[in-house]
C-alpha positions as MATLAB code, in Angstrom:
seq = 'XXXXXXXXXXXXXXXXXXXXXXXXXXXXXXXXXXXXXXXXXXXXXXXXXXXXXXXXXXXXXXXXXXXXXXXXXXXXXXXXXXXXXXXXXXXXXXXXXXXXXXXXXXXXXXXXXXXXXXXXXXXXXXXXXXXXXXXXXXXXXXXXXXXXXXXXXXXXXXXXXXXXXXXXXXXXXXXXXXXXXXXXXXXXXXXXXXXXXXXXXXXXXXXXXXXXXXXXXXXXXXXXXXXXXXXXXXXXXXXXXXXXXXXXXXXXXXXXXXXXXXXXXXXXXXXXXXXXXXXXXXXXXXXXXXXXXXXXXXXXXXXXXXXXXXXXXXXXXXXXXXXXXXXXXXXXXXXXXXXXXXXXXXXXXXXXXXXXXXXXXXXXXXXXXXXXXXXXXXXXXXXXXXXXXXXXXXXXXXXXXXXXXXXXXXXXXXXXXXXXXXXXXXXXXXXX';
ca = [
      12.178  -44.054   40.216;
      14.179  -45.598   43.518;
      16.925  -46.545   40.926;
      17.012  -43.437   39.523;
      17.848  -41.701   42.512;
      19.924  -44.087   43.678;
      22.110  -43.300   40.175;
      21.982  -40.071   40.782;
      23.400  -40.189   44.270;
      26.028  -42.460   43.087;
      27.112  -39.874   40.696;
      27.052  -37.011   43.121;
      29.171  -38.688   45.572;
      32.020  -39.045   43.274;
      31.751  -35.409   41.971;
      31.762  -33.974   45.713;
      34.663  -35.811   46.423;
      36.348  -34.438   43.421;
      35.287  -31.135   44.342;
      38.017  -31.643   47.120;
      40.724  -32.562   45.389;
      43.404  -30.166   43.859;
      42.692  -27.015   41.719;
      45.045  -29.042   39.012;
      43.964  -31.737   38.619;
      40.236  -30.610   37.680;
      41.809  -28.270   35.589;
      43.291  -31.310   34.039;
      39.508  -33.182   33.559;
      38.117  -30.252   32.192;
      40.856  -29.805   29.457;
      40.494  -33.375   28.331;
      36.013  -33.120   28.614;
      36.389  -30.280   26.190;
      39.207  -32.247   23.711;
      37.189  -34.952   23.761;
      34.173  -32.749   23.154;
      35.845  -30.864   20.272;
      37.072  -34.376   18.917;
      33.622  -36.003   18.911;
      32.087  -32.286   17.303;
      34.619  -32.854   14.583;
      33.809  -36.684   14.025;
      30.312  -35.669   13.418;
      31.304  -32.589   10.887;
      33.692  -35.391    8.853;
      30.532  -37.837    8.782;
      28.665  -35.076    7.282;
      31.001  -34.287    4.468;
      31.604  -38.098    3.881;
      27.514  -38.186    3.259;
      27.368  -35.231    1.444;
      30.441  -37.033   -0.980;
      29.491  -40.341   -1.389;
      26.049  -40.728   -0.439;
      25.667  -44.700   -1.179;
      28.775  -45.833    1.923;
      28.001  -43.084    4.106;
      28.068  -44.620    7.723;
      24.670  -43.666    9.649;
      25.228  -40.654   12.051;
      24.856  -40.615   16.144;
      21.391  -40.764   16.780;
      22.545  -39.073   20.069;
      24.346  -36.364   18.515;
      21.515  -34.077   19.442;
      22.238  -33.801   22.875;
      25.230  -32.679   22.519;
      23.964  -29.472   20.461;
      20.292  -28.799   22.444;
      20.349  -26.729   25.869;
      22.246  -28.675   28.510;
      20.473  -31.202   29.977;
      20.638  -33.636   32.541;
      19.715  -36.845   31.083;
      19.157  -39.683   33.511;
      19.607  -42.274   30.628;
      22.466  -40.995   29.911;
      23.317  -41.433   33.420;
      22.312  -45.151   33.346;
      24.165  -45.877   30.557;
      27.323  -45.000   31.799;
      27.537  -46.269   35.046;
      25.536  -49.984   33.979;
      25.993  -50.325   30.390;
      24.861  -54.188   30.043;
      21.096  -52.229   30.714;
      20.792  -50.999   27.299;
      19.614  -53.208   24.807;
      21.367  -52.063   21.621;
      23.483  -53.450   18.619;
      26.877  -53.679   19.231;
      27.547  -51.273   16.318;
      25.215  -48.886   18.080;
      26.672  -49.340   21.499;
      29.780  -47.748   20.799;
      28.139  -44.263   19.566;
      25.753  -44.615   22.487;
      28.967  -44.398   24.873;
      30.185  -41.856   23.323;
      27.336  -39.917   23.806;
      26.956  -40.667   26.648;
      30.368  -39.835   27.684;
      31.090  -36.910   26.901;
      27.176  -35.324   28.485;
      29.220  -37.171   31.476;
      32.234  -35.740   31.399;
      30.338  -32.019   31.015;
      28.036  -32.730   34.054;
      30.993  -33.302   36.104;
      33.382  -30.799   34.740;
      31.116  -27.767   34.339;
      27.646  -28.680   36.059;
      26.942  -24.739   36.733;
      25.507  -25.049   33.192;
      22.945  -27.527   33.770;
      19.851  -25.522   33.756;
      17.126  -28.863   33.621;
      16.419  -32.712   33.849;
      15.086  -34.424   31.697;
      12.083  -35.199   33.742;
      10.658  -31.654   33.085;
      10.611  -32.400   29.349;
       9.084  -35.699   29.725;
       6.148  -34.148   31.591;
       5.574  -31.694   28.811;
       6.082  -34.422   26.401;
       8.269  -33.035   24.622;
      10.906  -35.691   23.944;
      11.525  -39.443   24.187;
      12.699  -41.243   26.971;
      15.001  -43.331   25.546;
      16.572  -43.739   21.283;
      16.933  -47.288   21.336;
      17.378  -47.922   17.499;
      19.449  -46.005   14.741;
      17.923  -43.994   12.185;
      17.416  -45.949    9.265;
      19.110  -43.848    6.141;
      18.313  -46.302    3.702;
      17.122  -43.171    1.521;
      19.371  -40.365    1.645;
      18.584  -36.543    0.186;
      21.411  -36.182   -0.818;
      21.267  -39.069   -3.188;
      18.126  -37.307   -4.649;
      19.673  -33.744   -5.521;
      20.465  -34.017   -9.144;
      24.157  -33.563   -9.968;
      25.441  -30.423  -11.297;
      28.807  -30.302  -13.452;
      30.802  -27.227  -12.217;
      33.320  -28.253  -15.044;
      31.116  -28.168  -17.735;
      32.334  -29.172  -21.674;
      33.513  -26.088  -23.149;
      34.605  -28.336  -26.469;
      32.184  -27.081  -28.242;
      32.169  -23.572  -29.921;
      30.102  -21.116  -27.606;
      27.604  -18.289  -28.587;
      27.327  -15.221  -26.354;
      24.370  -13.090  -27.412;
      23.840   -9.653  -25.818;
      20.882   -8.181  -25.790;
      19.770   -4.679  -25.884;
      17.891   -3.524  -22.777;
      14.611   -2.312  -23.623;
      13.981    1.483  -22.836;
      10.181    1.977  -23.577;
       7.696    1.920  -21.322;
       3.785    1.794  -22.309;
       0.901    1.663  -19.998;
      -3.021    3.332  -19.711;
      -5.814    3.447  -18.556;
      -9.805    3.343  -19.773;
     -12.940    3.887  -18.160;
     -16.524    4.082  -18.807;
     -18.655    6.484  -16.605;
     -22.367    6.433  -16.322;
     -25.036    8.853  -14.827;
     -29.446    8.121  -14.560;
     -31.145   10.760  -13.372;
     -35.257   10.432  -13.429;
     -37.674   13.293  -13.168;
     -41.608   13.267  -13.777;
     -43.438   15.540  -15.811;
     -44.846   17.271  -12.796;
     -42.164   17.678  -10.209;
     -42.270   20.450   -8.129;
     -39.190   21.779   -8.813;
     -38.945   20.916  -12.551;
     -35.883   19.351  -14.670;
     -36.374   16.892  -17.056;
     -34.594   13.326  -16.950;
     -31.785   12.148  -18.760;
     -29.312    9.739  -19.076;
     -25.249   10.421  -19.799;
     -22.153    8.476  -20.269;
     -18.212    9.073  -20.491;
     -15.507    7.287  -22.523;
     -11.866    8.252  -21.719;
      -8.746    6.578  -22.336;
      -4.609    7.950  -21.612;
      -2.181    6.061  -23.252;
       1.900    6.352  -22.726;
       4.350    5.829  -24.487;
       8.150    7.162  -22.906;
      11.346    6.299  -23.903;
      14.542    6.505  -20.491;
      17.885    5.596  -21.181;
      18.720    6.057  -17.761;
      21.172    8.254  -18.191;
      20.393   11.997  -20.220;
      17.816   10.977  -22.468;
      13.630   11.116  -21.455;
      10.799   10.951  -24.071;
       7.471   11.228  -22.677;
       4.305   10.835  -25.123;
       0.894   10.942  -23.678;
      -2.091   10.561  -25.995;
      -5.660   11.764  -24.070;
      -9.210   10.742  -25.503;
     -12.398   12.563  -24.087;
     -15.884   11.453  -24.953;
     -19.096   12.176  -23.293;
     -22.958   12.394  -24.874;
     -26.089   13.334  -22.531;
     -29.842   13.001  -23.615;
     -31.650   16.496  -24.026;
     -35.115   16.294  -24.257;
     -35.547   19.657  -24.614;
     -33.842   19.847  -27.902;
     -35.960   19.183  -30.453;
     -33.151   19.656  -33.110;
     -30.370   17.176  -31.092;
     -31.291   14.450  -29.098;
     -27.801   13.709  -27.564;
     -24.950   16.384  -26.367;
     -21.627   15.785  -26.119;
     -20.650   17.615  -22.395;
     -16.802   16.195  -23.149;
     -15.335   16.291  -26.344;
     -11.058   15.896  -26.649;
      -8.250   14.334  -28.498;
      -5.311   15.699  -26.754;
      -1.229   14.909  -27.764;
       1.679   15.925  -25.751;
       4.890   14.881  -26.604;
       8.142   16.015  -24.837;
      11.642   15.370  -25.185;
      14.226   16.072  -22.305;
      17.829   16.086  -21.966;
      19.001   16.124  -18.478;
      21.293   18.926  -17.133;
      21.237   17.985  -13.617;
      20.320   15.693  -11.234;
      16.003   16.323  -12.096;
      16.486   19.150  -14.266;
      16.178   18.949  -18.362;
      16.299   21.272  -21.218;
      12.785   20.312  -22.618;
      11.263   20.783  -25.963;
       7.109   20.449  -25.820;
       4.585   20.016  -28.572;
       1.574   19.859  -27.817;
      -1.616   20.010  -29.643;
      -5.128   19.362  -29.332;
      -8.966   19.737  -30.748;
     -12.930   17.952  -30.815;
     -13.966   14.681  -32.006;
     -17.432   15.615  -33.091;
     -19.768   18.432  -33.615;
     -21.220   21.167  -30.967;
     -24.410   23.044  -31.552;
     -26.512   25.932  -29.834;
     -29.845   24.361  -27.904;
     -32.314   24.245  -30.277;
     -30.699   25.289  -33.009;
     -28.415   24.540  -35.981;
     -25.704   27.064  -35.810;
     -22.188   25.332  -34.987;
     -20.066   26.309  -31.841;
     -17.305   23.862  -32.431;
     -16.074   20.881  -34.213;
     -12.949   18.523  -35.666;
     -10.280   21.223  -36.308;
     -12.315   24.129  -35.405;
     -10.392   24.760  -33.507;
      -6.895   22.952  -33.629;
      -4.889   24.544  -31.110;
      -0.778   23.855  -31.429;
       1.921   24.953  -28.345;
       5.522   24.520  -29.470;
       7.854   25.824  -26.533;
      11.591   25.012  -25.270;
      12.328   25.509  -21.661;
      13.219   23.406  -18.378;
      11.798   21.124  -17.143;
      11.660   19.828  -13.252;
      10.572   16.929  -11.438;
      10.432   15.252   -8.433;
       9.240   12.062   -6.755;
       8.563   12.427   -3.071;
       6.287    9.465   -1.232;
       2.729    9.953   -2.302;
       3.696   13.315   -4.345;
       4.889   13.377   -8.189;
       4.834   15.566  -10.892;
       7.058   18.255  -12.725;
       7.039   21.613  -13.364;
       7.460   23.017  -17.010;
       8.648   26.415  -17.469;
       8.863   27.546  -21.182;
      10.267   31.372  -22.093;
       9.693   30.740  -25.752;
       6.346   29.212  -26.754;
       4.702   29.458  -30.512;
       1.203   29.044  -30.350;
      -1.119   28.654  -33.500;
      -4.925   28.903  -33.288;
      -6.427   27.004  -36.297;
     -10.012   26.759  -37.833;
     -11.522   24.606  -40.617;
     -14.929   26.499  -40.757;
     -14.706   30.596  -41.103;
     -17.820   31.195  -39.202;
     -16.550   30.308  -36.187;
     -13.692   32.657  -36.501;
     -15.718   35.258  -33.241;
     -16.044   32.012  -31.167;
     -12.490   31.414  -30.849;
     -10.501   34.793  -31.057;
      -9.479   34.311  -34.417;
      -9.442   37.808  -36.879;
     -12.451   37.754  -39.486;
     -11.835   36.180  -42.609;
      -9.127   34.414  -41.401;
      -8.536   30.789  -40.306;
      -5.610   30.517  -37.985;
      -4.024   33.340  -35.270;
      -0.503   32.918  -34.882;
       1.212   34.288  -31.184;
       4.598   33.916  -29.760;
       4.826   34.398  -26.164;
       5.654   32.052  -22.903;
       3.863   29.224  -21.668;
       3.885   27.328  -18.150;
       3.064   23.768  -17.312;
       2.557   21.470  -14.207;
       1.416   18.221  -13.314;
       1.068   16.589  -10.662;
      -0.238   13.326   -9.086;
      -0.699   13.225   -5.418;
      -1.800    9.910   -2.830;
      -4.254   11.181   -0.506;
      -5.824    8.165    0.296;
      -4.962    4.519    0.171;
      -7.704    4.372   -2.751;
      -7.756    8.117   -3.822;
      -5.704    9.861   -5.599;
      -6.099   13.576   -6.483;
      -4.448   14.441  -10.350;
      -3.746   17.677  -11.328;
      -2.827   19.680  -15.183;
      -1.973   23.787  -15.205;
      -1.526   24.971  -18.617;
      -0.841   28.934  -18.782;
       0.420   30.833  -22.186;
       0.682   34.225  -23.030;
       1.755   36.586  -25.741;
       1.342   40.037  -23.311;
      -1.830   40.655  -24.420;
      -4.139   38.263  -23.499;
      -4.322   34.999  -21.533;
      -5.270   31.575  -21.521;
      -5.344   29.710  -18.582;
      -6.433   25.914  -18.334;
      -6.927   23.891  -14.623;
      -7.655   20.641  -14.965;
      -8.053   18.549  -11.612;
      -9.779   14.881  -11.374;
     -10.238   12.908   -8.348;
     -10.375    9.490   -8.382;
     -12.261    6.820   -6.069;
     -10.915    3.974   -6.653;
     -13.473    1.015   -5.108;
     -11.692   -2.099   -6.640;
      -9.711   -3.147   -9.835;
     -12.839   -2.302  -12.294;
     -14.725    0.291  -10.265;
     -14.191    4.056   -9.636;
     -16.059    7.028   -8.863;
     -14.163   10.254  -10.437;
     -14.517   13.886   -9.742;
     -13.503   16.307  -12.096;
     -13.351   20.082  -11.866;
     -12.039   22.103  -14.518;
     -11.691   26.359  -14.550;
     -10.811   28.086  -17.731;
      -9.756   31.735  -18.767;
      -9.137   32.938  -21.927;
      -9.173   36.593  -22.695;
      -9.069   36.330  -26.559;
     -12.469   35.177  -26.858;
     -14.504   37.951  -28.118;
     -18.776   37.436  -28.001;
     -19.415   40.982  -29.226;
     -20.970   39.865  -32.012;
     -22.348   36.930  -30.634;
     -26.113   36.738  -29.278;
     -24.125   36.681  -25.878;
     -22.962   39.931  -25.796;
     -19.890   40.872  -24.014;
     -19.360   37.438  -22.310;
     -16.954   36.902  -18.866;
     -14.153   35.629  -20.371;
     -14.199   32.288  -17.262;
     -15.692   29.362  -17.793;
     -16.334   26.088  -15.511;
     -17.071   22.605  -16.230;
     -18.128   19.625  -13.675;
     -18.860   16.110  -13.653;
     -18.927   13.150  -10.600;
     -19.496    9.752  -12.493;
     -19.244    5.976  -11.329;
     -18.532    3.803  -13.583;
     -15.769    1.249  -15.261;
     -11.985    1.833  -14.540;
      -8.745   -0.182  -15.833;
      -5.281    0.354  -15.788;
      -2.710   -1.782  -17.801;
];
């Protein structure tokens, strides 16, 4: 430690004195510390791109080099190095780098030591570095030598192929789920009921077609399934509560920025059989009845954060009522005798799909047409509870008007032309 300050003091003594001498001539030291500093910077950058070249005679680099690039420090090897070189026990070939090193931290400790901010002897007590480098890095293995060698001049001789291929446009996804409900009720509860047990199969596949440019072709196909036990039937012992097989298909041509003249078909009827409660007589089934919307309009969209959807605005909409089975024509607003009611009119759609949650999501369908003289009005919402990738609890609430439907000579009577279905399920979910 003595020695140590005794080097140090040596080292000072000099520098104060040269503090003294003319404004010149340390001008003159400090232009030559930083040419030698630049010179030794650039030694070390040509060694690099000598390795980098011919990795097998690179020459090994300054194991001191470090210093020169770290936060200036005051090294007190360094120190002793310079002023008593004989004390470090090196190879010659190493000695020479070492001074040079060595050197030039010298030459900035005296030129500039305002930018000295520690000794070493604060990093040795933290243990950060070593006291001392007393051998060279060994470089028998080099990484360079293991990068494989790439041929920017590669052998065109040969008679080349370009292939382009066309970018793919379509875009299909889905998604399924299976819902279940229990519910359990004894013979003799107090309030009544009777127990029964339900399920729900439904399934939206997609199909669209972008060009990315004027063309959009959107085809969604919707399936709707759902049986519940009814022990009070004696003639049925299962119900179906949802019964659809729904196609929209809609082709767009874009007029500006999110706006498109849109054509629309759209079309839609039961997968099985309906009947009264204990009875035979048939409210619906498979095409009976097969309704058909044909429209053209605009169509607009938008995309903002958590909120999509589009609005659909048709001024000329075709609609055709269809039946298989005559006597259901009073069920369905079709004329007696007849098995289809044709109506031109206007129609309105939206959609819409909005975020509320980081796992639910509300979605949304409005379906409106009219021909003036009556109205039929569909609301569609479901809300979805999304509890991992296979599980889900959905919502769904669904309001319905239409004015053509005439009971009066139904056992019903002059029925309220509104209607309302329900259902909150757990079950299955996937999306692909």
């Amino acid at each position: 430690m003595v020695n140590r300050l005794l080097m140090v003091i040596l080292f000072l003594a000099p520098l104060l004195a040269q503090g003294q001498s003319s404004r010149g001539v340390r001008e003159k030291k400090e232009s030559k510390t930083y040419i030698r500093y630049s010179q030794e910077l650039q030694k070390l950058v040509q060694q690099r791109d000598s390795a980098i070249q011919n990795p097998g005679a690179a020459k090994p680099l300054n194991a001191y080099a470090y210093r020169l690039f770290v936060p200036t420090t005051l090294y007190s090897s360094a120190l002793m190095q310079h002023f008593s070189p004989d004390s470090v026990t090196v190879r010659d070939t190493v000695l020479t780098m070492v001074r040079e090193a060595n050197g030039l931290l010298v030459g900035v400790y005296a030129g500039h030591p305002e930018i000295v901010k520690q000794a070493d002897s604060r990093i040795n007590k933290a243990g950060a570095i070593r006291e001392d480098v007393e051998k060279s890095l060994k470089s028998d293995v080099s990484l360079v030598s293991k990068v494989k060698k790439v041929h920017l001049n590669p052998d065109l001789s040969d008679d080349v192929v370009l292939v382009t291929r066309k970018p793919n446009f379509w875009t299909f996804k889905g998604n399924a789920s299976l819902q279940f409900t229990q519910n359990y009720v004894t013979d003799n509860w107090y309030q009544g009921g009777e127990s029964n047990y339900s399920g729900l199969a439904m399934a939206n596949l997609n199909l669209n077609y972008d060009n990315k440019q004027r063309i959009q072709w959107e085809n969604k196909l919707e399936f709707q399934l759902g049986f519940q036990t009814n022990e009070s039937d004696t003639y049925h012992k299962f119900k179906a509560t949802n019964n659809l097989i729904r196609l929209t298909s809609k082709f767009g041509y874009k007029a500006v920025s999110t706006l498109y003249y849109t054509g629309q078909v759209m079309t839609w009827t039961q997968i099985v059989p309906q009947y009264d409660n204990n009875s035979m007589n048939l409210r619906s089934e498979f095409l009976g009845p097969l309704y058909l919307n044909l429209s053209l309009g605009i169509d607009y969209k938008w995309n903002i954060k958590r909120f999509s959807g589009n609005i659909y605005m048709a001024p000329v909409a075709y609609n055709l009522r269809y039946i298989s089975n005559g006597d259901l024509w009073y069920k369905h607003g079709i004329p007696e005798g007849k098995h289809s009611l044709h109506d031109a009119g206007s129609s309105i759609q939206i959609n819409w799909k909005v975020e509320i949650w980081k796992n639910i999501n509300w979605q949304s369908r409005m379906y409106f047409f009219t021909n003036y003289s009556y109205v039929n009005y569909e609301w569609e919402n479901t809300v979805n509870f999304t509890i991992n990738r296979y599980m889900s609890t959905k919502l769904f609430l669904y309001p319905r008007i239409d004015t053509s439907r005439d009971f009066s000579n139904g056992v019903e009577g002059r029925s309220k032309h509104f209607m309302f279905k329900e259902w909150l399920s757990l079950g299955l979910n996937y999306n692909f």
